[in-house]
C-alpha positions as CSV (number, residue, x, y, z in Angstrom):
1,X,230.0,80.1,116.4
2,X,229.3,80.0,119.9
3,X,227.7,76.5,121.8
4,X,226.3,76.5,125.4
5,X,227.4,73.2,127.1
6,X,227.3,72.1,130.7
7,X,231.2,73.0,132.2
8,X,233.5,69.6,133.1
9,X,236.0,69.4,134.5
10,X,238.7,70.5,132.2
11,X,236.6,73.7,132.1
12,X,237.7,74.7,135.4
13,X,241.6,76.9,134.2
14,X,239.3,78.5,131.2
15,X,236.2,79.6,134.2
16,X,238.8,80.9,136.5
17,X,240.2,83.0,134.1
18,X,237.2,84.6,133.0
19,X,236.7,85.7,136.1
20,X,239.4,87.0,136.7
21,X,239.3,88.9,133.7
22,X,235.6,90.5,134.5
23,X,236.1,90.9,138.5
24,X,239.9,91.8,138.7
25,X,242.4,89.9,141.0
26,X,241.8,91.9,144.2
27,X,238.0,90.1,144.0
28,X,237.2,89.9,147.8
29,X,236.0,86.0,147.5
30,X,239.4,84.7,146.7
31,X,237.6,81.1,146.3
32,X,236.3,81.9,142.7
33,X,239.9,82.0,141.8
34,X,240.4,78.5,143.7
35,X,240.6,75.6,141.1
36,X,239.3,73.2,143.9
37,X,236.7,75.0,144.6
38,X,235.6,75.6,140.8
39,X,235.9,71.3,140.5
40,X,233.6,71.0,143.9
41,X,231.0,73.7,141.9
42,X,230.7,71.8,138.7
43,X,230.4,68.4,140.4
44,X,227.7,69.2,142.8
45,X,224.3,68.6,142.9
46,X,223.4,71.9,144.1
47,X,224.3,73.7,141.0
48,X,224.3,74.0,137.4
49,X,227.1,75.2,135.9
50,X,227.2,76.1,132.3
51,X,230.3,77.6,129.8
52,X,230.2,79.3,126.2
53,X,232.2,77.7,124.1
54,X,233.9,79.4,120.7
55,X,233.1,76.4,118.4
56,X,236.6,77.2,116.1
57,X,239.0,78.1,118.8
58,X,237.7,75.7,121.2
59,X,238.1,78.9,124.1
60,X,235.4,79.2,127.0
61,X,234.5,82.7,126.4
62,X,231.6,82.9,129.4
63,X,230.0,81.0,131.6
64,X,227.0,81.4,134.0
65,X,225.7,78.9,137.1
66,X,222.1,78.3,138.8
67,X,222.0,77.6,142.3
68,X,219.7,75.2,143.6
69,X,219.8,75.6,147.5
70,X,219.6,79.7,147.3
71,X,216.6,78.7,148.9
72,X,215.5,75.4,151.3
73,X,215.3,72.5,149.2
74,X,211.8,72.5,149.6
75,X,211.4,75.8,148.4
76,X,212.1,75.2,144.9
77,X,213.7,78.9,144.5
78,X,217.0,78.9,142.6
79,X,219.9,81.9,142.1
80,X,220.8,82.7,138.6
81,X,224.1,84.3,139.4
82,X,228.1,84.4,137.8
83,X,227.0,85.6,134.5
84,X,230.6,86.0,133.3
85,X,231.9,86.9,130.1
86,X,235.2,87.8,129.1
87,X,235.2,91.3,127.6
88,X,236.9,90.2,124.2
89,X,233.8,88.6,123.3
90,X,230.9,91.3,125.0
91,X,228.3,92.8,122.7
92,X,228.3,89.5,121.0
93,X,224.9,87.9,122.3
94,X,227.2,84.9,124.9
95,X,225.2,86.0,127.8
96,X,222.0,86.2,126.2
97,X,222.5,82.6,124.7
98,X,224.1,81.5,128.8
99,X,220.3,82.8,130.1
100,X,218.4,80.6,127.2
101,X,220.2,77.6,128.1
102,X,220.0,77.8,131.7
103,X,216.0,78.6,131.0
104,X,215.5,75.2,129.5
105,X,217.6,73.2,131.8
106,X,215.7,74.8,134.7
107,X,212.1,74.7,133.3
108,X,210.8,71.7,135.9
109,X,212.9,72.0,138.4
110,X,212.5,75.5,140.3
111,X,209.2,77.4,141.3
112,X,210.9,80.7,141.4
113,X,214.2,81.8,139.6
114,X,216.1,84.9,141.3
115,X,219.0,87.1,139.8
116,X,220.8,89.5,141.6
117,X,222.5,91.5,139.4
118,X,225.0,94.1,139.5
119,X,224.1,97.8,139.3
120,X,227.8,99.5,138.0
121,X,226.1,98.6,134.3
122,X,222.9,97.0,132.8
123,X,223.9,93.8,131.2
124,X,222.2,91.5,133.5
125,X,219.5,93.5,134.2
126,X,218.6,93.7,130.4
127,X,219.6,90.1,129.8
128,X,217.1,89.4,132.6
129,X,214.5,91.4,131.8
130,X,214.2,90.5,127.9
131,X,213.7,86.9,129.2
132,X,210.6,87.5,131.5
133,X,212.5,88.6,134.6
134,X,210.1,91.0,136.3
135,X,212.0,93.9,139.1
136,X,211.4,92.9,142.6
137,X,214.0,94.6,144.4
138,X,217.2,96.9,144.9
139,X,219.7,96.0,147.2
140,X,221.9,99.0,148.4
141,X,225.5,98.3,148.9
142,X,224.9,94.2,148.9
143,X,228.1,92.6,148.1
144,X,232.1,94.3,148.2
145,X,234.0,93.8,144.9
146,X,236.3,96.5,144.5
147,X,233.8,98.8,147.2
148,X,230.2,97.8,148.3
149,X,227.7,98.2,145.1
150,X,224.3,98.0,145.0
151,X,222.8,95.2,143.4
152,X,218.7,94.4,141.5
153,X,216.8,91.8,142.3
154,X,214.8,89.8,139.7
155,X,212.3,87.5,139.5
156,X,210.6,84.4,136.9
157,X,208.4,82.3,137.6
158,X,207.5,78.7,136.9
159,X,205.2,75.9,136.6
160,X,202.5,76.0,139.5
161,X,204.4,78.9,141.8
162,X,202.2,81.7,141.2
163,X,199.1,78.7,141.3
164,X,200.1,78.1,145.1
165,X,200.8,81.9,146.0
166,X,198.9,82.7,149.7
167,X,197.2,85.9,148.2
168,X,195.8,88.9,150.1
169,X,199.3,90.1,152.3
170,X,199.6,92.4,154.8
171,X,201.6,95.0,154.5
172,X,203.0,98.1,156.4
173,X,202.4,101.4,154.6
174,X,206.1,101.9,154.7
175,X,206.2,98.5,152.0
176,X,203.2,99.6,150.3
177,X,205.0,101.7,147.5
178,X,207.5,98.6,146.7
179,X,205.1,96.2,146.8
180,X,202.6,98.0,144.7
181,X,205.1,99.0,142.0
182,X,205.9,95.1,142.2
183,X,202.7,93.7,141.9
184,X,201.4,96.2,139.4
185,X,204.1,94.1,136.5
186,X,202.8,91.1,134.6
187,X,201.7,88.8,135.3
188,X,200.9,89.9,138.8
189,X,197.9,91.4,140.2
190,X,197.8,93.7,143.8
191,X,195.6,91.9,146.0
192,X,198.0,93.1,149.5
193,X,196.0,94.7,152.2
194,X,197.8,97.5,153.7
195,X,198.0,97.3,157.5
196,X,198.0,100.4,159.4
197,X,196.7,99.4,162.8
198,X,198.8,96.3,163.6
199,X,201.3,96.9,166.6
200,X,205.0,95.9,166.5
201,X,206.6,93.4,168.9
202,X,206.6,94.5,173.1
203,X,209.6,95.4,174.3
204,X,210.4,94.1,178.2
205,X,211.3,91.4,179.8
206,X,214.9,90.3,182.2
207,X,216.6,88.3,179.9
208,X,220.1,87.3,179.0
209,X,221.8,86.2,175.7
210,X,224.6,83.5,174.7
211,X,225.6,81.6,172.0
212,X,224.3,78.2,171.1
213,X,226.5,75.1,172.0
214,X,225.2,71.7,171.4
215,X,224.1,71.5,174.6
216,X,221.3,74.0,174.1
217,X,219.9,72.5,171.3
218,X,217.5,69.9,171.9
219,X,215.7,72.8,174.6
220,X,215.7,74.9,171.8
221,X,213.5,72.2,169.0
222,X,211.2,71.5,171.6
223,X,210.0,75.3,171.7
224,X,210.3,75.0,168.1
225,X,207.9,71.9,167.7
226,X,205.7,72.8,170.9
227,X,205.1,76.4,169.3
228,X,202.0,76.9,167.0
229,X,202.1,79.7,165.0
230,X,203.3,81.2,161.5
231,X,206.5,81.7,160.7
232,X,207.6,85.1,160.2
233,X,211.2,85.0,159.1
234,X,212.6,82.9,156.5
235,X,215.7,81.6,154.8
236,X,217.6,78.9,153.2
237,X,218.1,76.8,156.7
238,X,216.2,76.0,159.9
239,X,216.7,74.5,163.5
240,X,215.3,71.0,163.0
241,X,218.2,70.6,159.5
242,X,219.7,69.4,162.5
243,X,222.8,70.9,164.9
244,X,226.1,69.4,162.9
245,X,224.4,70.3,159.5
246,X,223.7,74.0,161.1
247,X,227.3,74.1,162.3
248,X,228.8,72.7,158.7
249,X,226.9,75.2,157.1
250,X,228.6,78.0,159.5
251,X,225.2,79.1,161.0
252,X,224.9,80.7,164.1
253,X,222.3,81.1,166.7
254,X,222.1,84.0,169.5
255,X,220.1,82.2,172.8
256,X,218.1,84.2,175.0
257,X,217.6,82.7,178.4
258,X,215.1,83.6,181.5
259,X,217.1,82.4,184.6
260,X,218.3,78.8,183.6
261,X,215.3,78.2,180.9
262,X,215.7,79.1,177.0
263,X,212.9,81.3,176.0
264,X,214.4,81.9,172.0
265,X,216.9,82.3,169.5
266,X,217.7,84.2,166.2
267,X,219.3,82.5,163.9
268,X,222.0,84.3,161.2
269,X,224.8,83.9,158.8
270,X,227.4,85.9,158.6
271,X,230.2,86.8,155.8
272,X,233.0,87.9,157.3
273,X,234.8,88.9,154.0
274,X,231.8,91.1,153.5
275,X,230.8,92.1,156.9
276,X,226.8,91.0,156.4
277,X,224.4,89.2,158.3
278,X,221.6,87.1,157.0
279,X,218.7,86.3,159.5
280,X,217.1,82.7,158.6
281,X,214.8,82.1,161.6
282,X,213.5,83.1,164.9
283,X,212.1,81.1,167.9
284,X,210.7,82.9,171.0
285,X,208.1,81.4,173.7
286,X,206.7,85.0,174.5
287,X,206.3,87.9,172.4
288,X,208.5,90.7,174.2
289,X,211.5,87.7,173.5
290,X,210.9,88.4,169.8
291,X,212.4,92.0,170.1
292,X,214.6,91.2,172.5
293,X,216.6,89.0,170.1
294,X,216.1,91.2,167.7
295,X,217.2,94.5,169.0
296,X,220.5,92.8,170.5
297,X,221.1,90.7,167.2
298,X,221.1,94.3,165.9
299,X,223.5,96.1,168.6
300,X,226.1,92.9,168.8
301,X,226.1,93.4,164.6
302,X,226.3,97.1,164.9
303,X,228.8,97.4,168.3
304,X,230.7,94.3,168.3
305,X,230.7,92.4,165.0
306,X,231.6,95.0,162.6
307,X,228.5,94.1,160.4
308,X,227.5,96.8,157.7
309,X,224.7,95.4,156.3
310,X,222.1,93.2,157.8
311,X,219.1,91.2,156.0
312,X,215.9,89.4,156.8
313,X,213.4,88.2,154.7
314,X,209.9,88.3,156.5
315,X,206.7,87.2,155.9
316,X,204.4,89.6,153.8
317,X,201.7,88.1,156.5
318,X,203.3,89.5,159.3
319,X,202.6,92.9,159.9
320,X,203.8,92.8,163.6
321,X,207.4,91.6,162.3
322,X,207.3,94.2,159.7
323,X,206.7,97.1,161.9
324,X,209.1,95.7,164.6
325,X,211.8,95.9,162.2
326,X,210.9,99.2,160.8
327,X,211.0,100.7,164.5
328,X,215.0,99.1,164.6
329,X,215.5,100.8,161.4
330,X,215.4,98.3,158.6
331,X,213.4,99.4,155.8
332,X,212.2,97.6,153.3
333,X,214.5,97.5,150.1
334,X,212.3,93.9,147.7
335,X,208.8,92.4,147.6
336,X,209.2,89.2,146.1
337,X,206.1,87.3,145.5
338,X,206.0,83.8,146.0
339,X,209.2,83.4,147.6
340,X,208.9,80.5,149.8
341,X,206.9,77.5,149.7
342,X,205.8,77.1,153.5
343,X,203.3,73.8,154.5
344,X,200.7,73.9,151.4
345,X,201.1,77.0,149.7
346,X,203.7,79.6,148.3
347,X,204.2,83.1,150.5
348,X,205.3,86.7,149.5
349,X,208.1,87.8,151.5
350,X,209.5,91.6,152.3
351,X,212.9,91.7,152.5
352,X,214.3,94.0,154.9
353,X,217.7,95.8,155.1
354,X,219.8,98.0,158.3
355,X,222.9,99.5,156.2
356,X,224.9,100.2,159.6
357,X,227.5,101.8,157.4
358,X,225.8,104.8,155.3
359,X,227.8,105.5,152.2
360,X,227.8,107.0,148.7
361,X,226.0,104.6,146.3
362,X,228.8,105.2,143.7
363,X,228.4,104.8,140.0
364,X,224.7,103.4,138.8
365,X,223.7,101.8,135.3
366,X,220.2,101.2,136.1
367,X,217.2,100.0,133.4
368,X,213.9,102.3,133.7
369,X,212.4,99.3,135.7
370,X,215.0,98.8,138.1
371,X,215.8,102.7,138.3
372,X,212.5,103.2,139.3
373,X,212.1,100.7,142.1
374,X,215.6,102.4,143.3
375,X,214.0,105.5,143.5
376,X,211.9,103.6,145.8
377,X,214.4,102.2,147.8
378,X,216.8,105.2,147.9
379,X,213.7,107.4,149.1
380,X,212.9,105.0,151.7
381,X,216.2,105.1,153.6
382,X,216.6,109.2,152.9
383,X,213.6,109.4,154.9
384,X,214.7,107.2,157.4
385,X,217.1,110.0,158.1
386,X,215.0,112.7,158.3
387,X,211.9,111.4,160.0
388,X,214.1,111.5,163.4
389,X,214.1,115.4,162.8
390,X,210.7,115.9,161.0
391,X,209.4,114.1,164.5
392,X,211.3,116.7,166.6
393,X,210.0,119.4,165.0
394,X,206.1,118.7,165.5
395,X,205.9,121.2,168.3
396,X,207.7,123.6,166.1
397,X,205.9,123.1,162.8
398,X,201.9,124.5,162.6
399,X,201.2,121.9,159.8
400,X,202.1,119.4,162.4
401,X,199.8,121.0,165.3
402,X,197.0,118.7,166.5
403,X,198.5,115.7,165.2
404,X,199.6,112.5,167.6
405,X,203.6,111.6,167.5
406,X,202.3,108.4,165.1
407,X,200.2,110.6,162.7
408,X,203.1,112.8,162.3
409,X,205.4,110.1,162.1
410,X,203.5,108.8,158.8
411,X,203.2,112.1,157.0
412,X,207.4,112.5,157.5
413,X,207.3,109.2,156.1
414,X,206.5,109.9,152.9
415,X,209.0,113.3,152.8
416,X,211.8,113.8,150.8
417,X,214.4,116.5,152.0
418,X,216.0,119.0,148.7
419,X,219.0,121.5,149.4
420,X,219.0,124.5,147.8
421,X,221.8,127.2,148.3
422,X,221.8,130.9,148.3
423,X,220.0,132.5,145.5
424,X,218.6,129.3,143.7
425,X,215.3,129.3,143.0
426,X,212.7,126.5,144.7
427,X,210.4,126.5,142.0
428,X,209.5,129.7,139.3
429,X,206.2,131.2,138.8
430,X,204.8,128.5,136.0
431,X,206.3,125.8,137.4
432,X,203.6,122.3,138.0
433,X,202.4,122.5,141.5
434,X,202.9,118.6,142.6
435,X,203.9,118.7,145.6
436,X,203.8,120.9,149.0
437,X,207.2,122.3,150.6
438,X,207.9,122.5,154.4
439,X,211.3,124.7,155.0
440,X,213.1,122.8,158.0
441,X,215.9,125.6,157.6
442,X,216.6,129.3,156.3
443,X,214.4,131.8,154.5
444,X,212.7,131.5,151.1
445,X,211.5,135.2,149.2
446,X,208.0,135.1,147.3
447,X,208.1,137.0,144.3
448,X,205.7,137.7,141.3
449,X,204.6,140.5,138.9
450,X,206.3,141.4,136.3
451,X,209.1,143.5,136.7
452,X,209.0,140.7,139.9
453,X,208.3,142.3,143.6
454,X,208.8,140.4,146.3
455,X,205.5,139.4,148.0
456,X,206.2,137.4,151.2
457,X,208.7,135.7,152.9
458,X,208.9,132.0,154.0
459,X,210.8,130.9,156.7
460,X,211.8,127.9,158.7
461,X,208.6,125.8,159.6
462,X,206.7,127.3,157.3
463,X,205.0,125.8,154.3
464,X,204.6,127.0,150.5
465,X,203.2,126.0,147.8
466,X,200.2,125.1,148.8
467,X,198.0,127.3,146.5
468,X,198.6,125.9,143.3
469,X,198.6,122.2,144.9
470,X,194.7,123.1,146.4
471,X,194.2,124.9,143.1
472,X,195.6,122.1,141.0
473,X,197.6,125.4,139.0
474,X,200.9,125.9,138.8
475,X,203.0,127.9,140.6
476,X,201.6,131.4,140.4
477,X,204.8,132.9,141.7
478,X,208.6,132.0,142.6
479,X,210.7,130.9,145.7
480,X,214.0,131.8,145.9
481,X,216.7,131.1,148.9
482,X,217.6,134.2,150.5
483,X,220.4,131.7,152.0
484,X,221.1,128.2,152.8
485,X,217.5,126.3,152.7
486,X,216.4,123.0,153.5
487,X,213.0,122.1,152.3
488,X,210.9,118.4,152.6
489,X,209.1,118.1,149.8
490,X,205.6,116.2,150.4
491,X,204.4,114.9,146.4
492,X,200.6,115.4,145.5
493,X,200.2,111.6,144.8
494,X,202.0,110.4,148.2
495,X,199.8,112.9,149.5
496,X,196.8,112.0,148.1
497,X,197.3,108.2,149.1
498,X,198.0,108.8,152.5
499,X,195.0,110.6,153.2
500,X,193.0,107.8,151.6
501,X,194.5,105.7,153.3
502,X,194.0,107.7,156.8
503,X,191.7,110.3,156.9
504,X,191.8,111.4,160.2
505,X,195.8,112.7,159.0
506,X,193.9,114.5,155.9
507,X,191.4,116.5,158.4
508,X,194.5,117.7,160.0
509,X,196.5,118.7,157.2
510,X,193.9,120.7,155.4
511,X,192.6,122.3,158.6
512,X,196.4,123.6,159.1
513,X,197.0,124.7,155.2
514,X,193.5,126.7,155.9
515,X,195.1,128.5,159.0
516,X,198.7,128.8,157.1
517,X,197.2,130.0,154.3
518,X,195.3,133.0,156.1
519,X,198.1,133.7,158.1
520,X,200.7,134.2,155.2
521,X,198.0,136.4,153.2
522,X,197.6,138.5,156.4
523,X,200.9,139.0,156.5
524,X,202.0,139.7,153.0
525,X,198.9,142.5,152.9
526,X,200.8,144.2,155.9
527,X,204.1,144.3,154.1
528,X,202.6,146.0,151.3
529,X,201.2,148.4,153.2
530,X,204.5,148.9,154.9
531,X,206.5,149.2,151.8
532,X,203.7,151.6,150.3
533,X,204.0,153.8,153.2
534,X,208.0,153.7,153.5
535,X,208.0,155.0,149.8
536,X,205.6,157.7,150.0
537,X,207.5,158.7,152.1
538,X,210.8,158.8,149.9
539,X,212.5,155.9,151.6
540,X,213.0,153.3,149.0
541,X,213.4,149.7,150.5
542,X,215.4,146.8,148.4
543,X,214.5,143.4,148.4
């Protein structure tokens, strides 16, 4: 039999070796494994920490923790996090029983409950789920255990939080797909409002930055105080918690000065062990200071602080901070509703992520939920790399021609790029027509008939497919690489919503697949009449 009881102290030696039995003894945070430091956890105030107990043997076979101050105290937002149990006693229902408990201890005393769980196998991610944990988020390479993994972020709800949720965000379209899959679960509803006019953050501006010593502080509240406006950037500590409490809770602040006068700073934690950067707040008297701080926050963490993974949460409200942070390359990776309780009401937030180090996601044991949000996610920063090249190539590309470097940028925003090597086939002749091709590089053959003749060729910035997408039929013939081909694939539905969403791009698009269209038929007529006339007169051409 198996009881759930809050850990003492004498639970400490059985915790530690749990965990060293799930997360190995070359764990990165060396402090789990501290005995000290597991006494300090079950004694505080900010945490709850709870053990499985094996009734007969007495043995703590798991143990799990809530963290109160994941958020500001204020916020009411807790972390459900160190599900532990030791594999002799896994498949046996301990960490399902460790979530019930920590449910009912928790009930009136956190808004929002959070779990970030690991992606190398399912267990939390079903525990969470199965006990009304909805899928807000995927984190790609997060946190470094053995190597940097990815980890899911999940959400639950209590009491009044979803009462005192701000509705009606803003959002850039480059959000829009998280958030909506998001808000689409129970018992959410989308109410956002997709923002596709607001500007990001000026750049300009002579200014210098430096680090924050006391001294700099009390200039610093004042434009805090003296500044009306929303916040845009939030986290679990802010300016006036006061300089020695900052300090104790090894947060740092990046000044940017005007001459001898403080204009703003960014404020950030940073994990050394893990080489991340949290962003908790930003101050700036003038708008071109906001991405000034920002853009060299980014290049210290990218040039001089070894950082590979930087995060900010940031209002769903501000569209402006959204698009500045896309433009530096973070992209948007959770929309978690409710997050923060700010003044009188609760706030959505975006969290963004730069990954300065891109690497192979390794191993993933993902739910359906949480495997389609990665899908997302992963999409998200794949086209991040290609958009750079889908933008140089607008003079190139016809399906581009008449567009403005912004309209163009959105349509390679929604792109995926596919590889295909020499003599594998794009699609076949039968195939569903859902999305549209564009061949960035090499040479695809158009065959049909039966015995198949090839019809056409396709070659780089060229499109295909785009019949049996007008037609809504499939593929009436196949595409095969006559080498090594790289294709960005546009989907029907990503399609279809982004001409909904801007019609001016749709006019565009369909006024180029018109001329495309003619042209390739033009041209596939003249090769037959070239091929009939090369074999009548006894010349025989292979294709």
């Amino acid at each position: 039999m198996i009881r759930v009881r809050e850990a003492c102290e004498e639970d400490v030696g059985q915790i530690r070796e749990i965990f060293l039995a799930v997360y190995g003894t070359d764990y990165p945070h060396q402090e789990l494994y501290d005995e000290l430091w597991l006494k300090r956890s079950v004694f505080t105030d900010d945490a709850l920490i709870l053990v499985a107990e094996d009734v007969e043997s007495g043995r703590v076979v798991g143990t799990a923790s809530v963290i109160f101050d994941f958020g500001a105290h204020s916020d009411l937002v807790g972390e459900f996090g160190r599900l532990a149990v030791h594999p002799d006693y896994r498949r046996m229902q301990v960490g399902n029983l460790l979530m019930e408990k920590r449910l009912e201890a928790i009930q009136n005393r956190l808004h929002v409950g959070l779990v970030v769980g690991r992606t190398v196998h399912p267990y939390a991610q079903r525990i969470s789920l199965s006990h009304g944990f909805i899928t807000t988020g995927f984190l790609p390479l997060k946190h470094v255990f053995q190597y940097r993994e990815s980890f899911a972020l999940l959400a639950r709800y209590f009491g009044d939080a979803l009462t005192l949720r701000r509705n009606n965000p803003r959002i850039i379209p480059e959000a829009y797909p998280l958030a909506s899959y998001v808000m689409s679960q129970p018992p959410l509803t989308p109410d956002f409002i997709v923002d596709e006019d607001s500007a990001s953050y000026p750049s300009g501006g002579d200014y210098t930055i430096e680090q924050l010593q006391s001294e700099g502080y009390p200039a610093l509240l004042r434009i805090e105080r003296g500044r009306v406006r929303n916040r845009e950037i939030f986290g679990p500590m802010r300016l006036d918690y006061g300089f020695f409490k900052l300090q104790a809770r090894r947060t740092r602040y990046f000044l940017a000065r005007s001459g001898n006068q403080i204009v703003g700073a960014v404020g950030y934690t940073m994990d050394q062990i893990e080489h991340t950067v949290r962003v908790f707040e930003l101050i700036a008297l003038a708008d071109d200071v906001v991405r000034f701080l920002l853009a060299e926050l980014e290049r210290k963490c990218r040039e001089e602080m070894g950082i590979e993974y930087i995060e900010i949460d940031v209002s769903a409200y501000a569209p402006r901070m959204q698009r500045t942070l896309l433009q530096l390359n973070f992209l948007p990776v959770a929309y978690v509703p409710a997050m923060v309780f700010y003044q009188v009401e609760r706030l959505d937030i975006v969290k963004m992520v730069r990954l300065n180090t891109l690497q192979d996601l390794g191993p993933l044991g993902l739910t359906e939920p949480v495997q389609a949000l990665a899908d997302i996610v992963i999409r998200g920063f794949s086209t991040c790399m290609i958009a750079p090249r889908m933008a140089q190539a607008i003079k190139d590309i016809p399906l581009f021609q008449g567009m403005n470097t912004e309209q163009a940028t959105r349509l390679a925003g929604i792109c995926t790029v596919r590889e295909i090597a020499f003599g594998e086939r794009l699609f076949d002749r039968g195939d569903p027509a859902d999305r549209l091709f564009l061949v960035l590089q090499g040479e695809l053959t158009i065959s049909g008939g039966h015995p198949p003749v090839t019809i056409g060729r396709v070659c780089a910035g060229e499109i295909c497919g785009e019949v049996s997408l007008l037609s809504s039929k499939p593929h009436s013939a196949t595409a095969t690489a006559e080498g090594y081909v790289e294709a960005a694939e546009l989907p029907q539905r990503d399609l279809g919503d982004l001409i909904r969403r801007r019609p001016d791009i749709g006019v565009i698009i369909y006024r180029n697949l018109a001329v495309g269209l003619g042209d390739k038929l033009a041209r596939s007529s003249d090769w037959k009449q070239d091929q009939g006339r090369i074999e009548g007169e006894g010349i025989h051409c292979s294709s």
